[in-house]
LUMDOFI-361540 format. One record per residue (C-alpha): residue number from 0; x, y, z; residue in three letters. Coordinates in nm, 3 decimals, always signed. Layout:
<atoms>
atom num = NUM	x = X	y = Y	z = Z	residu = Ala $
...
</atoms>
This chain:
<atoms>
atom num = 0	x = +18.355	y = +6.724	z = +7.588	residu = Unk $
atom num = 1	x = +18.083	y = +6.549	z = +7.433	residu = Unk $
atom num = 2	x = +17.798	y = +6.694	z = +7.212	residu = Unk $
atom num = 3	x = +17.456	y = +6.534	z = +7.188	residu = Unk $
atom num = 4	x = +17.356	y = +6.394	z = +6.820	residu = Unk $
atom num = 5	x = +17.020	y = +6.601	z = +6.811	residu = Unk $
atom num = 6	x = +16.884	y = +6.289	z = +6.662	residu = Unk $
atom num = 7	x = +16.587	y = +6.345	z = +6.453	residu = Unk $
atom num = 8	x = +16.297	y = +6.171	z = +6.624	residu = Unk $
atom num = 9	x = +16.137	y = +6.063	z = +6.370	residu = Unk $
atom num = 10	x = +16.265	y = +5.713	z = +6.199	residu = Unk $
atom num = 11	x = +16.081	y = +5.730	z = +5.916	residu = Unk $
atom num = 12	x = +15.885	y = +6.006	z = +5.730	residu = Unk $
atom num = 13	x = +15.628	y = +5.869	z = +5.468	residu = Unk $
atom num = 14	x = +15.458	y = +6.189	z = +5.422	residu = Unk $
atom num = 15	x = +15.269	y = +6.365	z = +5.711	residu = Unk $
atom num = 16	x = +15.321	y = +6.022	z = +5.903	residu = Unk $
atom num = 17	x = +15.642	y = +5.941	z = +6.089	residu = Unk $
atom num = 18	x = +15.741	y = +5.633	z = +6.306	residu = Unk $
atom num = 19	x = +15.898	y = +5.801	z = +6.603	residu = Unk $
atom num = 20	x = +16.235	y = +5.660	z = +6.819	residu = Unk $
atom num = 21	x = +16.047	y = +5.637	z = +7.134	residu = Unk $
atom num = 22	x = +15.778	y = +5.427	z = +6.991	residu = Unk $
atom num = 23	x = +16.002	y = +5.205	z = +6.828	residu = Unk $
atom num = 24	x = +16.181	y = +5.134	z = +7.145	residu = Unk $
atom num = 25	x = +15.837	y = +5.066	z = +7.283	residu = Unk $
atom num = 26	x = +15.776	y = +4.790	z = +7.016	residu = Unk $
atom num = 27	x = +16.155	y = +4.612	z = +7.054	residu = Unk $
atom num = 28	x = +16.060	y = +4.613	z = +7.414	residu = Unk $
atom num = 29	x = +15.788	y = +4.406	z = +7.390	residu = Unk $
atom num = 30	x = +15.970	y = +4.203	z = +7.091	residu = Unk $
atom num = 31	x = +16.243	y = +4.133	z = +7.371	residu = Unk $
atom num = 32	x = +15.971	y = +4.002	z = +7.622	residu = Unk $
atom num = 33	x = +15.791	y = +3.754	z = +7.409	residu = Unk $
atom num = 34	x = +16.141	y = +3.638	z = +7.266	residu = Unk $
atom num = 35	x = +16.277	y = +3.589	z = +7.609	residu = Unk $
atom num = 36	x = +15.953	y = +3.459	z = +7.775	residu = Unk $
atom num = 37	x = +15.947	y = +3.185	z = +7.512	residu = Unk $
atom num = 38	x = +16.316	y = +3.055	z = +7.648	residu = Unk $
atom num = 39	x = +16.178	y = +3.137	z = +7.990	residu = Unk $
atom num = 40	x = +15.830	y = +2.893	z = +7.953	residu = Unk $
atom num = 41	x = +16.014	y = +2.622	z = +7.788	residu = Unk $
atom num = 42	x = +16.185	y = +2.550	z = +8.124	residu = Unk $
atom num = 43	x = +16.032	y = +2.249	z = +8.331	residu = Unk $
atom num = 44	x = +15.855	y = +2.400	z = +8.590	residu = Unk $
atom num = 45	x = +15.617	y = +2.595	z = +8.359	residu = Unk $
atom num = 46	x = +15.568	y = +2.332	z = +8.116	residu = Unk $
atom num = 47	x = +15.461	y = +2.121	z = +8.391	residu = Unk $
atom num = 48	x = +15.174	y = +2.398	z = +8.418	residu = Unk $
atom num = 49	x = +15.114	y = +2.378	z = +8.095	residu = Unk $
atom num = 50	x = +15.244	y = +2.721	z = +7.958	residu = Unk $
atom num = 51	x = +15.168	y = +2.831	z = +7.626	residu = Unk $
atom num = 52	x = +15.293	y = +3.094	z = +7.365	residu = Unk $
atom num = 53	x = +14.941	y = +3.240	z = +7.377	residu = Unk $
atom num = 54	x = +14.972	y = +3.252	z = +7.797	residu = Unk $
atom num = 55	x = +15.283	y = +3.463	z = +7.712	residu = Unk $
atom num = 56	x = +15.090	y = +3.702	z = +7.471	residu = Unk $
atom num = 57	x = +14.799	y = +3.718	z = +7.670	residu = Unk $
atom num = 58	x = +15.005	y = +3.850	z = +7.976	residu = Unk $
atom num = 59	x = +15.190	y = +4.066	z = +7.749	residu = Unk $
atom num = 60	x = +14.884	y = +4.239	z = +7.627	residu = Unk $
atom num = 61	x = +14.737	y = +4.303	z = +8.034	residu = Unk $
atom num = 62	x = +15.152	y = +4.452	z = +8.071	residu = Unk $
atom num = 63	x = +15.122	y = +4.663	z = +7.821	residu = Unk $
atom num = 64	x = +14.780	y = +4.787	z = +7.923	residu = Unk $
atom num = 65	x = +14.904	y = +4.821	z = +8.294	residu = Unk $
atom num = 66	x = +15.224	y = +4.993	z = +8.194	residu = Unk $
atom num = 67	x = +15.059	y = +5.289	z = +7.965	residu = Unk $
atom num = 68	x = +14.762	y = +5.354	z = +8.224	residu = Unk $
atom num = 69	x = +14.971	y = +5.299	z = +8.533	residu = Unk $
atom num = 70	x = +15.276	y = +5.538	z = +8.410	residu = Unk $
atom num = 71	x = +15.028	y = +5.841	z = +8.282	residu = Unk $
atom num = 72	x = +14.825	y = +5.803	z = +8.617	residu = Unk $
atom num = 73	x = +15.135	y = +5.736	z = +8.827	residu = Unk $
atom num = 74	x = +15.258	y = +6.074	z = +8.653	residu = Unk $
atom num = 75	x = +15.002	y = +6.303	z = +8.713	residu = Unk $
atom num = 76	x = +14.968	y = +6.154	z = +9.097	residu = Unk $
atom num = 77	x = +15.327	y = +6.155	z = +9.173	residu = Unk $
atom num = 78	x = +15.496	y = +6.456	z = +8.979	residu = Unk $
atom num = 79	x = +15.212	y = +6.750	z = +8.883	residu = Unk $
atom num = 80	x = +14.913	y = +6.619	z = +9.071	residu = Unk $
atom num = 81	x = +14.779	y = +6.994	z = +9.127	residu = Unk $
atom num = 82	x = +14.822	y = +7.048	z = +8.708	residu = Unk $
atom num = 83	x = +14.630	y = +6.756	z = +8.645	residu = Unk $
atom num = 84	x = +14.332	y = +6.801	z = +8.916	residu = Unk $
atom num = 85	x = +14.277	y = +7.149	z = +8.733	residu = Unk $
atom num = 86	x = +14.313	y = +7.034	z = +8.372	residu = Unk $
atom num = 87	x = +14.172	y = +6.731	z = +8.430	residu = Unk $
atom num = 88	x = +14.143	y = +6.614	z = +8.047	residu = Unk $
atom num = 89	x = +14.514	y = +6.664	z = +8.000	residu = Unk $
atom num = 90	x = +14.546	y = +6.362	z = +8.162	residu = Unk $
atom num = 91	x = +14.410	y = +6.167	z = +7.805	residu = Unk $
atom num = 92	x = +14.730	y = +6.346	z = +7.648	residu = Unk $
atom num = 93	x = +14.992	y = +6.108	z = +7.657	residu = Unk $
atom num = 94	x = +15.132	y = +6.246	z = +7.331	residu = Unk $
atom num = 95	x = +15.219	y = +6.547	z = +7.516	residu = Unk $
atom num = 96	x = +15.477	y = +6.361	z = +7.700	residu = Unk $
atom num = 97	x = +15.458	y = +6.247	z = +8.113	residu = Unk $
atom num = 98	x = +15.508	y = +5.874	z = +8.198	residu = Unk $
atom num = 99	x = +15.629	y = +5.772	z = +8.530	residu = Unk $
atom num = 100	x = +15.812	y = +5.454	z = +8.587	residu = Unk $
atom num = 101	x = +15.711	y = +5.385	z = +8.908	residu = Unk $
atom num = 102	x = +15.356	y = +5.430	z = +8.821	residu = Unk $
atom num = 103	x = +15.378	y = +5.200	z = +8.533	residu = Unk $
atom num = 104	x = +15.496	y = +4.921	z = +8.780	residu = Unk $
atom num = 105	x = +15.233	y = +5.001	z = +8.991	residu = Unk $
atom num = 106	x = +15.025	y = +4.949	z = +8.729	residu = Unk $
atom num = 107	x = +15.190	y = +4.598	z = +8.627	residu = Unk $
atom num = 108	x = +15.122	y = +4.458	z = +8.947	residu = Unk $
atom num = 109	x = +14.730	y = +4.502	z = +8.915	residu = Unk $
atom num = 110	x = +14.775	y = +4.352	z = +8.582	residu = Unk $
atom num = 111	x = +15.017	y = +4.077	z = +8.704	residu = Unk $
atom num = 112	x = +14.748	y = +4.001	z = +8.981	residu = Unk $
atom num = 113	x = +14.455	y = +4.012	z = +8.754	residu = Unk $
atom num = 114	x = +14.653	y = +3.770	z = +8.542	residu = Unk $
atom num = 115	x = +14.711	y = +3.535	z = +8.825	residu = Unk $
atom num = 116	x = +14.356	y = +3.563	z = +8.912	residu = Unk $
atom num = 117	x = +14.205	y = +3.411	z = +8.577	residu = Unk $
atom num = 118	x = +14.490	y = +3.147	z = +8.578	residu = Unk $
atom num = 119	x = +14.455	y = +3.069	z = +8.961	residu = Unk $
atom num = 120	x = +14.810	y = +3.047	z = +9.076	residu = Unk $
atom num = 121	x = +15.016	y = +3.307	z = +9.274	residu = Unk $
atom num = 122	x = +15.104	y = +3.672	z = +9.210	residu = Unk $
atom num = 123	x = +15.447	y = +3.584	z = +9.313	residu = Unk $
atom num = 124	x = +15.456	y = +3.313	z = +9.076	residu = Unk $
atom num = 125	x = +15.396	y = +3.513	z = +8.790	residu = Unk $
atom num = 126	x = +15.620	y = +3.802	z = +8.891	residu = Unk $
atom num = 127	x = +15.927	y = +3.590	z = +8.925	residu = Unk $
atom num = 128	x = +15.844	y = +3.446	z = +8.598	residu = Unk $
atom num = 129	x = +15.807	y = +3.842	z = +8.459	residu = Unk $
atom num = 130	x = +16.084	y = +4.015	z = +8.665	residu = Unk $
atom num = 131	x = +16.405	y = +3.897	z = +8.413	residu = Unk $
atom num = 132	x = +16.210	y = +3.981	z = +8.103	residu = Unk $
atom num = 133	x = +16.142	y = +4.367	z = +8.262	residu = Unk $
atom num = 134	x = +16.522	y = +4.525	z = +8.282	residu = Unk $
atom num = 135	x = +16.590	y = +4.423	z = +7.924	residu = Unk $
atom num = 136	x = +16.330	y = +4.673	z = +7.802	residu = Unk $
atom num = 137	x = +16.389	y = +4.920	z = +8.042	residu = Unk $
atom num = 138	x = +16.722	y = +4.913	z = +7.825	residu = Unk $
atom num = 139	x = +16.525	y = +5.016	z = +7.539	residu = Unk $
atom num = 140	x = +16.318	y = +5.293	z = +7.670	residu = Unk $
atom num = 141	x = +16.624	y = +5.428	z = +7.819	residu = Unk $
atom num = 142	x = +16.800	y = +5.425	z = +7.461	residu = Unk $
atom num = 143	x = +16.515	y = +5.604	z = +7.412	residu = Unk $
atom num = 144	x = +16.519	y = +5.871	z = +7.622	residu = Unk $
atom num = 145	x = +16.889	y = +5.911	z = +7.503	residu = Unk $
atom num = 146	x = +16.792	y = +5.995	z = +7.122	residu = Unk $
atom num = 147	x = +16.507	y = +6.207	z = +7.218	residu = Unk $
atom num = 148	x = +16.795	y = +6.448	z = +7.425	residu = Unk $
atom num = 149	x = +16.523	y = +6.392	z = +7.721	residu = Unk $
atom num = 150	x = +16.584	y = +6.304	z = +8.084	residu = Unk $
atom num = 151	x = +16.943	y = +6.452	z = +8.055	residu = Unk $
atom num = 152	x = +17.179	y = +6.462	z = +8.375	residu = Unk $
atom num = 153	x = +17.306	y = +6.715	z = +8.602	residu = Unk $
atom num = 154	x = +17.590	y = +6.930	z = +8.499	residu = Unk $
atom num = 155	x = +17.949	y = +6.719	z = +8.561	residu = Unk $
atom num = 156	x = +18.334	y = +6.818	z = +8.490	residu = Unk $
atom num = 157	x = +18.389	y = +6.488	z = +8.380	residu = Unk $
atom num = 158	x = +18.562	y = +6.373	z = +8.034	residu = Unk $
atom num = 159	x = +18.252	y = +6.210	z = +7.900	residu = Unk $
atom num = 160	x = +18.007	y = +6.467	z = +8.016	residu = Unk $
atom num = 161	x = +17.795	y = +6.529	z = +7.745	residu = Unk $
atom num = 162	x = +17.571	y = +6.912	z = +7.607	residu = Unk $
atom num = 163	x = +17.252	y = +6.885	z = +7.571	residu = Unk $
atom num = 164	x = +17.196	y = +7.181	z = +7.297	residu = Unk $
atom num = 165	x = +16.819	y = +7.218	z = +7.352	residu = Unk $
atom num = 166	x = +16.952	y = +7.230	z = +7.753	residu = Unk $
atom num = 167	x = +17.228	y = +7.509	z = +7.779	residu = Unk $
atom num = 168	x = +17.556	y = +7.414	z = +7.669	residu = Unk $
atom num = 169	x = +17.693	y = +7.260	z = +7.982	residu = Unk $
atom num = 170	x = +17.825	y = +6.972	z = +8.003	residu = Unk $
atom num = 171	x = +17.604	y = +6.687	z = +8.189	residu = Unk $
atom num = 172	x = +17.576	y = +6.344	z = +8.274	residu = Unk $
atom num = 173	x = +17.476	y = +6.114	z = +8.013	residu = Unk $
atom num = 174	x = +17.213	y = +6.004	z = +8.299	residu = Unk $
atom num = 175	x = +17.004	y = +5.778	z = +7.989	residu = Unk $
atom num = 176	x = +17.323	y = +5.588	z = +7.951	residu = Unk $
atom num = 177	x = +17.395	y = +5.516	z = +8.300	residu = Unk $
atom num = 178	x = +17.044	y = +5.418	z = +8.335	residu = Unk $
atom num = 179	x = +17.073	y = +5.183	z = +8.041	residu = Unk $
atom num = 180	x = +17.365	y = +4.947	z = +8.145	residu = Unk $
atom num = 181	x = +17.236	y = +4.976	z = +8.535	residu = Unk $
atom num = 182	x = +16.854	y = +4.872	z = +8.558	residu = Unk $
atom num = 183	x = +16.911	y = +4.804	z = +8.209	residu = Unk $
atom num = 184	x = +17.190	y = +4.540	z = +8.097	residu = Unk $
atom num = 185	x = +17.324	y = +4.495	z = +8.438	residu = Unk $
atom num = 186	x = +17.001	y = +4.413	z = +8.655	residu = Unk $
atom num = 187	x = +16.882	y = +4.212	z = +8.336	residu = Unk $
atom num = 188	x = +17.170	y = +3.972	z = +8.353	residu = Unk $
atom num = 189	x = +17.211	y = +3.943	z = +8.698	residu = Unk $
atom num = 190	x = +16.818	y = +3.836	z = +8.728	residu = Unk $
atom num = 191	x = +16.845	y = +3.579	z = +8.428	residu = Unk $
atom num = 192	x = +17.153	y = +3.435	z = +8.581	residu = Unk $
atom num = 193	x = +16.981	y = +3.418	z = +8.928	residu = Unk $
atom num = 194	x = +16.647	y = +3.332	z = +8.829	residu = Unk $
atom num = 195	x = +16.808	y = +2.957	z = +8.593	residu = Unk $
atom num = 196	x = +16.817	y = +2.817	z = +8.897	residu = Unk $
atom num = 197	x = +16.528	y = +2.686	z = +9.114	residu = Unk $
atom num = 198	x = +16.459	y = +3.012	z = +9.381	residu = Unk $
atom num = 199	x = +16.195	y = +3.007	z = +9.664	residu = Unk $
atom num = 200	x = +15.845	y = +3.191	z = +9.563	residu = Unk $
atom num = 201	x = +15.938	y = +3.602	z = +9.532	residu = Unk $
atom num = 202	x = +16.276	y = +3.570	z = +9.524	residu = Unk $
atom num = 203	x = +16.340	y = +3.665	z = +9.181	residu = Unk $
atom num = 204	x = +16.064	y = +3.922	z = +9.259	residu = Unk $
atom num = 205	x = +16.224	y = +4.073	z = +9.515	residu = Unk $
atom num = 206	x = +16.617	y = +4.072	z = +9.351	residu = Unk $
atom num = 207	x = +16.432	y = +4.238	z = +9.054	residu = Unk $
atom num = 208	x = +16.275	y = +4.538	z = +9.329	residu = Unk $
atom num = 209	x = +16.575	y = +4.570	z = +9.485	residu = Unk $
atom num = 210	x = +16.809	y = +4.576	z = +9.213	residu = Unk $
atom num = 211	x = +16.621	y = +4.860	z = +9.018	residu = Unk $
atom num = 212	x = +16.562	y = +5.018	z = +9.343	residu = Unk $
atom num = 213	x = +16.920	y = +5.032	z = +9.423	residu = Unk $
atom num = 214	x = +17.033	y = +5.101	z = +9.073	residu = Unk $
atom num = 215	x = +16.761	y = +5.413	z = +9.017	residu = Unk $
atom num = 216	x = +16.870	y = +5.541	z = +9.308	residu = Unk $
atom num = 217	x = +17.220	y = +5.595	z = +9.245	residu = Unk $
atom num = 218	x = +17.121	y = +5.694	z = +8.907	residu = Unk $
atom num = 219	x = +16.938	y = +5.982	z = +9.051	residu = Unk $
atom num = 220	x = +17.228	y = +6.165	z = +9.191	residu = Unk $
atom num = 221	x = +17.347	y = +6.213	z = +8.844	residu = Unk $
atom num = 222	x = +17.006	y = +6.282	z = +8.687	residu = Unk $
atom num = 223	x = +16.886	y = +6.640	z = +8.686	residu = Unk $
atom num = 224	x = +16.547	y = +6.615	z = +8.879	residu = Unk $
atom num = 225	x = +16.216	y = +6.784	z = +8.692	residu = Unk $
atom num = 226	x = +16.249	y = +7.146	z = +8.743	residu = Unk $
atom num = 227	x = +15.868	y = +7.183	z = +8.867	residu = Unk $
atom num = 228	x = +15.990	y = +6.981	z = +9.170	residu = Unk $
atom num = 229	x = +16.338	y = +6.995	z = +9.216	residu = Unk $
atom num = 230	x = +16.542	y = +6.834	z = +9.527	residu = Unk $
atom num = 231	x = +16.276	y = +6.703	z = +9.811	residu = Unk $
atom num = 232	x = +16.340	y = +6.604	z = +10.149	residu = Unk $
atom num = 233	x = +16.710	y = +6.518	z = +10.258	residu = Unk $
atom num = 234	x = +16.777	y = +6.628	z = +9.939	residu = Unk $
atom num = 235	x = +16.617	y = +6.354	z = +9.701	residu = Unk $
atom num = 236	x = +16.460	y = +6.372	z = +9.360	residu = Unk $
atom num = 237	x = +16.094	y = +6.231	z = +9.394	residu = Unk $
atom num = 238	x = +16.282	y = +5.912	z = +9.169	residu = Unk $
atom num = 239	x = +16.496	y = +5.813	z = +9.526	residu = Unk $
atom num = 240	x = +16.238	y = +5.847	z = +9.748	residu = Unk $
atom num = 241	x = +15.976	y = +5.623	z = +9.502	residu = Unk $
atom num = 242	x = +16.267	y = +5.364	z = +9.556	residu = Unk $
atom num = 243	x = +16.270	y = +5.354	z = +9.874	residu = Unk $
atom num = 244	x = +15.990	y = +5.122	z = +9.914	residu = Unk $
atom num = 245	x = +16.069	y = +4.929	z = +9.618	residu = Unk $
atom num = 246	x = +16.405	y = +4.823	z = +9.781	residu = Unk $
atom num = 247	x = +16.264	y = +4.743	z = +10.122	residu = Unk $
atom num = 248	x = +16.027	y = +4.550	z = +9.975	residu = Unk $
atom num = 249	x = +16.306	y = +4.354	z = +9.754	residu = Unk $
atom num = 250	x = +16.488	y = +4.292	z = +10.036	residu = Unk $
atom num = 251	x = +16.197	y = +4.125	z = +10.245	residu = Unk $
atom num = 252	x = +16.136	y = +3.915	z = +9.932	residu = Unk $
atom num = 253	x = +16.463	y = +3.818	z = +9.972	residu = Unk $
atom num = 254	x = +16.507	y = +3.724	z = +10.265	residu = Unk $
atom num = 255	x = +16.173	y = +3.607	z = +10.365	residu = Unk $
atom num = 256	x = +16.207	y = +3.340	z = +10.623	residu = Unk $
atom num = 257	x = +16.150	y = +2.963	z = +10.497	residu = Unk $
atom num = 258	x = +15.838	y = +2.928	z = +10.672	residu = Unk $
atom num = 259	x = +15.650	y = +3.158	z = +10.495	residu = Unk $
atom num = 260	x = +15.801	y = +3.135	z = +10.155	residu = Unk $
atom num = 261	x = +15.682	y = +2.738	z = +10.261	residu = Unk $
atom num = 262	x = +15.320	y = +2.859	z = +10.318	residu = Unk $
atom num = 263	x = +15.355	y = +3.106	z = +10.003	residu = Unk $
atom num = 264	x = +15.446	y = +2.812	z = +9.785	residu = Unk $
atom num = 265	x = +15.159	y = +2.547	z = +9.920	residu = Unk $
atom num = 266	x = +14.894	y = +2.870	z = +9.840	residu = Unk $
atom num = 267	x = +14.999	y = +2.877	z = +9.477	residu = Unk $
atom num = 268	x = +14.993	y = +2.519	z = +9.465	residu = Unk $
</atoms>
């Protein structure tokens, strides 16, 4: 049996001010993105557009900004909605904790479509060029999660089940780690691999939906949901059931027929 490290989350003290794990993961995450979206732009097809370092920046900073306000509002909509209608101004306290994935893609998108807007090409286009660089930081906040003891799993007999101290002292799933290597490592590399070869419009799009789909939701059995909402209908965490659409909608990506992905790719032209 395994014992969580209790890290301390705090990397650095320098008097009352302390650089904190999580936000540190934060800031490797977005090193990881411009680092990778450099090697990503350099390829022929976005040179022929005439893609620039600053283009990469520039969409980095409306990602950011769609991440931060799409995962506090996709939390208080999807997870404590009735909390956050009555307290209203809580919502402005992100240091309190209460960011929601699946709101902070939501959020991406509008910033991925403004984005396309002001350079007049396709959503699609940009999201394929996004969706490798995404898992890769995922990684990160997940490693996250892990020092901060937060997002633990449910209880498990296995050999590498893990206490969470601050929990109880039952053993659990090491859910952050799973999460990691899954819609972390694993969906990264399969995307980079898939996307280094010329794919029709959304396709990388719609591996990268479906593969996090398909990976959260697996995840999920072993992740204890939030106590304030436990199990939902057919016995789901509100995680599965915000994958669902994700993975229908990777898999009509996908598998879009020719003739559309045809008229997709003459509208971005």
């Amino acid at each position: 049996m395994l014992i969580h490290p209790q890290f301390d989350p705090a990397v650095i003290h320098i008097g009352s001010f302390a650089i904190h794990w999580y936000g540190l993961m934060y800031l490797m995450a977005f090193v990881q993105f411009l680092l990778l979206g450099r090697m990503r732009i350099r390829e022929p097809r976005y040179q022929a557009l005439g893609w620039t370092y600053k283009d990469l920046e520039d969409l980095l900073f409306a990602g950011v900004l769609g991440v931060v306000l799409g995962g506090r509002l996709g939390y208080t909509l999807f997870y404590m909605p009735g909390y956050y209608l009555a307290n209203p101004l809580s919502i402005l306290k992100i240091w309190e904790g209460g960011m929601s994935f699946h709101g902070g893609l939501l959020g991406v998108l509008v910033a991925l479509a403004w984005f396309a807007h002001q350079r007049k090409t396709s959503f699609l286009f940009i999201g394929d060029l996004v969706a490798p660089l995404v898992p890769f930081g995922l990684a990160f906040g997940r490693l996250g999660n892990f020092i901060n003891g937060e997002l633990w799993g449910r209880p498990t007999d296995l050999p590498w089940g893990m206490v969470f101290p601050l929990v109880d002292s039952l053993p659990r799933h090491p859910s952050q780690i799973y999460q990691l290597f899954g819609e972390g490592l694993l969906l990264g590399t399969v995307l980079w691999i898939y996307s280094s070869k010329p794919r029709r419009l959304g396709q990388v799009s719609g591996l990268f939906l479906l593969g996090y789909g398909l990976c959260r939701f697996l995840a999920e059995y072993a992740r204890e949901p939030d106590a304030f909402l436990g199990l939902l209908g057919l016995g789901l965490s509100m995680g599965q059931w915000l994958c669902v659409p994700m993975i229908f909608l990777g898999g009509y990506l996908l598998l879009v027929p020719k003739e559309k992905a045809s008229q997709n790719r003459n509208m971005a032209a």
